[in-house]
PANUFI-979431 format. One record per residue (C-alpha): residue in one letter; x, y, z negated. Coordinates in steps of 0.2 Angstrom, whole numbers, plus 5000, padded with zeros to 4 digits. Layout:
BEGIN
type/east/north/up
A/X/Y/Z $
...
***
This chain:
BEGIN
type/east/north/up
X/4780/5107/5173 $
X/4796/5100/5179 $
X/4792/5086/5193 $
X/4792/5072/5187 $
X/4804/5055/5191 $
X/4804/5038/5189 $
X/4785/5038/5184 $
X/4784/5016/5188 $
X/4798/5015/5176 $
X/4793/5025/5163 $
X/4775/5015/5164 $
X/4786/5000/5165 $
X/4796/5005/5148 $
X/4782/5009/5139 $
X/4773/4993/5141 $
X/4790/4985/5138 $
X/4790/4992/5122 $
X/4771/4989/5116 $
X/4776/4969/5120 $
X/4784/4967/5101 $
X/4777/4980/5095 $
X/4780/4980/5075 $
X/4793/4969/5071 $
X/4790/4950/5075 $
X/4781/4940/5063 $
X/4792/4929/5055 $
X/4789/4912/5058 $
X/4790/4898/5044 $
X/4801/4889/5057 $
X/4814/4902/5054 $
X/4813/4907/5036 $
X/4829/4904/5024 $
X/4832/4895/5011 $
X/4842/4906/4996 $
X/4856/4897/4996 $
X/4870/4910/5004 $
X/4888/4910/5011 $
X/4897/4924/5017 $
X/4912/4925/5030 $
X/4922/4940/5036 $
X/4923/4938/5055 $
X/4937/4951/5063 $
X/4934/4940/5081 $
X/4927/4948/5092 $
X/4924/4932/5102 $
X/4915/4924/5086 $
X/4903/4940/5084 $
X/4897/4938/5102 $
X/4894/4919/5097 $
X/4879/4925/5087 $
X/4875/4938/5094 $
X/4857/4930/5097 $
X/4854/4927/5077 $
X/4861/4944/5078 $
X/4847/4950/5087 $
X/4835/4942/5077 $
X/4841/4950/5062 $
X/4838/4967/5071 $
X/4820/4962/5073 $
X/4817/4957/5055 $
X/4827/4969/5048 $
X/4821/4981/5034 $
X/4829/4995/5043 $
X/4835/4989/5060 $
X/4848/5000/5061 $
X/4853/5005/5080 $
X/4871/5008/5078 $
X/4873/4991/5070 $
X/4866/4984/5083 $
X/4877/4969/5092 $
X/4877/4979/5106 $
X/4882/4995/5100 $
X/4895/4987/5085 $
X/4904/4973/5095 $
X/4910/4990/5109 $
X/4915/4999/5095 $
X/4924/4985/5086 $
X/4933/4982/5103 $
X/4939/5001/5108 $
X/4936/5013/5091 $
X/4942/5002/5078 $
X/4956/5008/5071 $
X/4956/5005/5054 $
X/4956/4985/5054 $
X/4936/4985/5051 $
X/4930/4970/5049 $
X/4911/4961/5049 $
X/4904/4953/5033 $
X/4891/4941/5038 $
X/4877/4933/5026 $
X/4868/4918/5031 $
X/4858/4904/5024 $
X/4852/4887/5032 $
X/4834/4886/5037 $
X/4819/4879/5025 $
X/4812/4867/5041 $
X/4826/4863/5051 $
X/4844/4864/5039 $
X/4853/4857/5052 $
X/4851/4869/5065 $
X/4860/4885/5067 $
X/4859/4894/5050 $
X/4849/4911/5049 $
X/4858/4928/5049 $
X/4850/4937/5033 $
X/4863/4952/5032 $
X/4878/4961/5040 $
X/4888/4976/5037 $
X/4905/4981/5045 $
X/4919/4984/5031 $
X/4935/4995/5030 $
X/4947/4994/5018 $
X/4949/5010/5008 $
X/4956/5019/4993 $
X/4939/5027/4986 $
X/4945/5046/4977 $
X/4963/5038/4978 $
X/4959/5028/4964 $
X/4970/5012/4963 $
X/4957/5000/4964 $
X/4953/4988/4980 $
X/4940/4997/4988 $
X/4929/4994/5002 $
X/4921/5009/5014 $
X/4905/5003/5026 $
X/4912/5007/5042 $
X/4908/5024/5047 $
X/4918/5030/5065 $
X/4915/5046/5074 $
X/4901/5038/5085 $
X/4889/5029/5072 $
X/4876/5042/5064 $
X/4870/5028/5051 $
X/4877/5016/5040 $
X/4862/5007/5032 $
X/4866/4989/5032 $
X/4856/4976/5041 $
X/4845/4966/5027 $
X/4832/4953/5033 $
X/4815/4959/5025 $
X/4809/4942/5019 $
X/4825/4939/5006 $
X/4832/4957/5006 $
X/4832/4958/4988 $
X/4843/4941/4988 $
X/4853/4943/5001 $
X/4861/4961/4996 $
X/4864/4954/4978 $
X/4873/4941/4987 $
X/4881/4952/4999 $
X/4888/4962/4982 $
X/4894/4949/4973 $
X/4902/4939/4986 $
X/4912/4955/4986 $
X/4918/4956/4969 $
X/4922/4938/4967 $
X/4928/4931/4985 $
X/4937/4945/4991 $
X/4941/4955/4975 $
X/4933/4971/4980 $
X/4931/4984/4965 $
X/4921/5000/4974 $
X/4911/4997/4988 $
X/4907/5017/4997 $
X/4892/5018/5009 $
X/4892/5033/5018 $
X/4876/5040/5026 $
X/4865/5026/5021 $
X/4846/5027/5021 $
X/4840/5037/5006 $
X/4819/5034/5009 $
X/4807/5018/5012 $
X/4813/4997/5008 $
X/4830/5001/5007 $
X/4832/5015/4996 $
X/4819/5006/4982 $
X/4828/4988/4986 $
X/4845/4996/4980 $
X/4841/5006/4965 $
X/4829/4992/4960 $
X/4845/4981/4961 $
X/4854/4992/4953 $
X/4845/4998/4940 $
X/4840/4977/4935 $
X/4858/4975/4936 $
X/4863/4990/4925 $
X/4876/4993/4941 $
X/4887/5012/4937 $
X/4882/5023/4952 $
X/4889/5039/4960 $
X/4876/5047/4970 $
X/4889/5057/4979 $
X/4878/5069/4990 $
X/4862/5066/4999 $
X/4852/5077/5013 $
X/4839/5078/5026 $
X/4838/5079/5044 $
X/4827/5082/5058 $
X/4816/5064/5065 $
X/4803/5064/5075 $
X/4787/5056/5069 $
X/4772/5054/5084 $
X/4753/5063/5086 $
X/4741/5053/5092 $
X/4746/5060/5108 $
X/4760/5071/5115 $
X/4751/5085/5121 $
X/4744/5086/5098 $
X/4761/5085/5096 $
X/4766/5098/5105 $
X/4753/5111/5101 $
X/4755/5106/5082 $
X/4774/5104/5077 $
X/4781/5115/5092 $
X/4780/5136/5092 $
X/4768/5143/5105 $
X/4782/5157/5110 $
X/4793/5141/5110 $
X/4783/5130/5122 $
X/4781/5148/5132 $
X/4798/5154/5132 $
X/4804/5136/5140 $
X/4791/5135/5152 $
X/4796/5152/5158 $
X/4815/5146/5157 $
X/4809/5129/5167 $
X/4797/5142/5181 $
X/4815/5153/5183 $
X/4826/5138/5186 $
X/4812/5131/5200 $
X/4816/5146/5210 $
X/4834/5142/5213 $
X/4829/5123/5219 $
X/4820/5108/5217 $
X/4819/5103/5196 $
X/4818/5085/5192 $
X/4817/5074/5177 $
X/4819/5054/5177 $
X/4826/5041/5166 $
X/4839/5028/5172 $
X/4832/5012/5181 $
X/4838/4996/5181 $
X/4848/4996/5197 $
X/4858/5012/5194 $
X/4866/5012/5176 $
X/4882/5013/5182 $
X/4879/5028/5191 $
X/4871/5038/5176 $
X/4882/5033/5163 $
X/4897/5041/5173 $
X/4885/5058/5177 $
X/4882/5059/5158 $
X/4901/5057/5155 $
X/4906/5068/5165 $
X/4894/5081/5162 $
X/4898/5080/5145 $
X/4917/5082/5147 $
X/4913/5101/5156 $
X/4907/5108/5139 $
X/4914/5112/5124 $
X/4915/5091/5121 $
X/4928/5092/5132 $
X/4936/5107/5128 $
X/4936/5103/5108 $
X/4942/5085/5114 $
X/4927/5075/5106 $
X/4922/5073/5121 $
X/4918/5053/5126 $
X/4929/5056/5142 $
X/4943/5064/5129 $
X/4949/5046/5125 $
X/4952/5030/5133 $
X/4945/5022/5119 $
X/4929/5032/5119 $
X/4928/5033/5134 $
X/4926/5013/5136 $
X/4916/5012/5123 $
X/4903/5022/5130 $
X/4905/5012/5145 $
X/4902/4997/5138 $
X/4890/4999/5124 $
X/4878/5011/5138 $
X/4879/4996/5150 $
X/4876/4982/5136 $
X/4860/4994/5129 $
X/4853/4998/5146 $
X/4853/4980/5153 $
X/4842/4976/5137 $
X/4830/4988/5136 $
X/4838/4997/5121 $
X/4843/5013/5126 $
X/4835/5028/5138 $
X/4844/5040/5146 $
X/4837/5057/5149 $
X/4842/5069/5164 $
X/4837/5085/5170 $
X/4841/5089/5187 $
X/4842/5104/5199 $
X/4845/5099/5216 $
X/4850/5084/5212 $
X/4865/5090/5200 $
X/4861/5085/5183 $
X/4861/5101/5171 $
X/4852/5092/5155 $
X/4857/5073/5151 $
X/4852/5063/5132 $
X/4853/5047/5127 $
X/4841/5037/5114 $
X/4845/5020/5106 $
X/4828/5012/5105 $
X/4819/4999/5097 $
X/4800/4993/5101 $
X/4796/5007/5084 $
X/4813/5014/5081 $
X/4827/5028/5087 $
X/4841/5035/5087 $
X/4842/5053/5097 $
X/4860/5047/5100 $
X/4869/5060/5110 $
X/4864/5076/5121 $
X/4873/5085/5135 $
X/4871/5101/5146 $
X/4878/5112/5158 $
X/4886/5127/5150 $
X/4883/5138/5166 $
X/4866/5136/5164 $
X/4865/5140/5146 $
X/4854/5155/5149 $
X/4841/5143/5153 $
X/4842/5131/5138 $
X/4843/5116/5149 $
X/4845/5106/5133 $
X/4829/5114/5127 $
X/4819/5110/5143 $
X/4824/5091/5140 $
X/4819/5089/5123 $
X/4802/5094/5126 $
X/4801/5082/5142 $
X/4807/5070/5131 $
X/4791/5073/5121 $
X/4778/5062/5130 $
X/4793/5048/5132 $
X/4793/5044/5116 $
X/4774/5044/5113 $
X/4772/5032/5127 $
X/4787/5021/5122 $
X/4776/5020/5104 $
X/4791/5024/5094 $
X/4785/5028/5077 $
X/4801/5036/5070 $
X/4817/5042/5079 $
X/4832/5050/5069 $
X/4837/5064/5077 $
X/4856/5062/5071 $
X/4859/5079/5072 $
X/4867/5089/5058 $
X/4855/5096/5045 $
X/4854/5113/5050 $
X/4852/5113/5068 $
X/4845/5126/5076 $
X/4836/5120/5091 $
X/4831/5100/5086 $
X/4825/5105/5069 $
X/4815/5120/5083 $
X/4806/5103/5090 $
X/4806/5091/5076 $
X/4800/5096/5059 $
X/4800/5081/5052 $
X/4813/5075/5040 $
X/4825/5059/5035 $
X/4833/5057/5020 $
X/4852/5051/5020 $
X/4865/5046/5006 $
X/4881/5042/5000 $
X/4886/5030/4985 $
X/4900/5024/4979 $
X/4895/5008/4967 $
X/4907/5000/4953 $
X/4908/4979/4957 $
X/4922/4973/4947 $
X/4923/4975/4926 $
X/4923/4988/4916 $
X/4939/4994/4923 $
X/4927/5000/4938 $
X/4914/5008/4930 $
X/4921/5018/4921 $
X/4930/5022/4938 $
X/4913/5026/4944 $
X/4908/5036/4932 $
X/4923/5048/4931 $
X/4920/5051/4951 $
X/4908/5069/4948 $
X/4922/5075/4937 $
X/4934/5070/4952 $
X/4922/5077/4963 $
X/4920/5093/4953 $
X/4940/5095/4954 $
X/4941/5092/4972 $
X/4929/5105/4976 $
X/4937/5116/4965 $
X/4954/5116/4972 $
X/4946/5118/4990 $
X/4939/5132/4986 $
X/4957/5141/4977 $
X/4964/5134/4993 $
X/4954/5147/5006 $
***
């Protein structure tokens, strides 16, 4: 086994995470009343001003959704948005104290959009190269309400006609909550494609895990890779501490920008804009317990970095790095499976692996599955539905045109 790092810390993070463990009970003190108003905030300034409602929100969530997270959406608002997104923002004043600061039920960032080039106002949840999942966040004890609210404040205050959500959770609360909805509401729907990918989903412990969902000759073959790369120096793996996040964000950027990241130029180092982003964000997450970074490495030279989003139950396997020169000894491999006992003592119950569909070596590691999906939803008259319901014939066309084109 590699030597392990940072073992105070990781027992330090895993009792963190077992402190609110489940989402917090909402208290009557903070429940809402059903009487909603919406806003559309661009500020940056006037985001941060809520950002502890925001937080809140996050805890209460029906699907707490990491990359809408104030501390992963405000950096990317500040150095990726360029399409003019905006934030909508549903609150509702609280049952005990309506004087107080109102209660954040939902949010979702927006982009305008020409949906299929249809010349109808259209509105796209924002979706930019960084962000794996665009489920928007619904307090659970007035989901239902809120999203109604959400919609219609759509089609009537700011005159939207199509509202497109892209990679939006397709299982659990969420999924029933809207096809409830729109089913009640007799809404026209195009289901425009749907698909799985890997998650991982705990044992009782890591070593069940291990032995259950991941190959023998896989487990072998990477302790044999591990044993080879002991031999040309000392093998370490740790997670960032408190005192040193600047360090390791820079490590993991730079790392990143040696591969095919960098050659291919999607690389966070690639852009300004990226490049701060990650800064930022990484710095905001870390200082608050929300994201873990990973590394593996040999002689002090990190060969394998990984960064999670987290929750106290809920992650996101947000990005992964190695060093190519080393490929032969699947450092990327050897950091997912020390990743393993992390996420069982962290007590994380589900984390999406936001990986594409088919690939190779996470879907090697976790079996497990999510489900994902994109709609595009008629909110205006009829005009719009029947929109909506030319779009698979539109679809159908598209595709067929691609295909003459190769």
């Amino acid at each position: 086994m590699i030597q392990k790092l940072s073992t105070s810390l990781l027992k330090s993070t895993a009792s963190k995470s077992k402190i609110g463990q489940k989402h917090y009970r909402v208290a009557e003190v903070d429940l809402p009343q059903l009487d909603f108003h919406g806003r559309i905030v661009r500020d940056l300034e006037e985001l941060e001003s809520i950002v502890d409602r925001w937080q809140r929100l996050m805890e209460t969530a029906i699907h707490p959704n990491l990359f809408f997270d104030p501390d992963f959406l405000i950096p990317a608002l500040r150095h990726l948005n360029d399409r003019d997104a905006a934030v909508l923002v549903i609150e509702a004043p609280r049952r005990m104290h309506p004087e107080g600061d109102p209660v954040l039920c939902g949010l979702m960032p927006l982009i305008r959009k020409r949906i299929y080039g249809l010349p109808l106002s259209g509105r796209e949840i924002w979706k930019h190269d960084q962000c794996f999942d665009c489920t928007p966040l619904l307090r659970r004890d007035c989901a239902a309400e809120a999203w109604r609210f959400a919609l219609e404040y759509l089609a009537t205050e700011q005159g939207v006609q199509l509202l497109s959500m892209n990679t939006v959770s397709g299982q659990d609360q969420f999924a029933n909550l809207i096809t409830d909805h729109f089913y009640a509401a007799s809404t026209t729907v195009f289901h425009r494609d749907a698909f799985t990918r890997a998650c991982f989903q705990p044992a009782p412990d890591a070593e069940t895990y291990l032995n259950a969902q991941v190959s023998k000759s896989t487990r072998k073959g990477t302790q044999r890779l591990s044993r080879k790369l002991a031999q040309q120096g000392a093998l370490t793996t740790g997670c960032a501490d408190q005192d040193d996040h600047a360090t390791w964000i820079e490590e993991y950027i730079a790392l990143e920008a040696a591969g095919w990241k960098g050659r291919q130029g999607t690389a966070f180092d690639s852009s300004d804009g990226s490049r701060e982003f990650f800064r930022e964000m990484a710095t905001r997450m870390l200082e608050k317990n929300k994201m873990q970074i990973l590394k593996v490495s040999l002689d002090d030279r990190p060969i394998s970095m990984m960064c999670d989003l987290v929750t106290s139950e809920r992650g996101a396997h947000f990005k992964t790095t190695f060093d190519e020169t080393l490929h032969e000894y699947s450092p990327g491999l050897i950091a997912e499976l020390e990743n393993i006992p992390i996420m069982h003592d962290r007590g994380l119950e589900i984390v999406d692996s936001c990986a594409d569909p088919d690939h190779s070596m996470i879907n090697r590691v976790w079996p497990d599955r999510i489900r994902f999906q994109s709609l595009v939803v008629a909110l205006g008259g009829k005009l719009s539905q029947v929109a909506v319901a030319s779009l698979p014939m539109l679809q159908l066309v598209r595709h067929s045109f691609k295909k003459k084109g190769k």
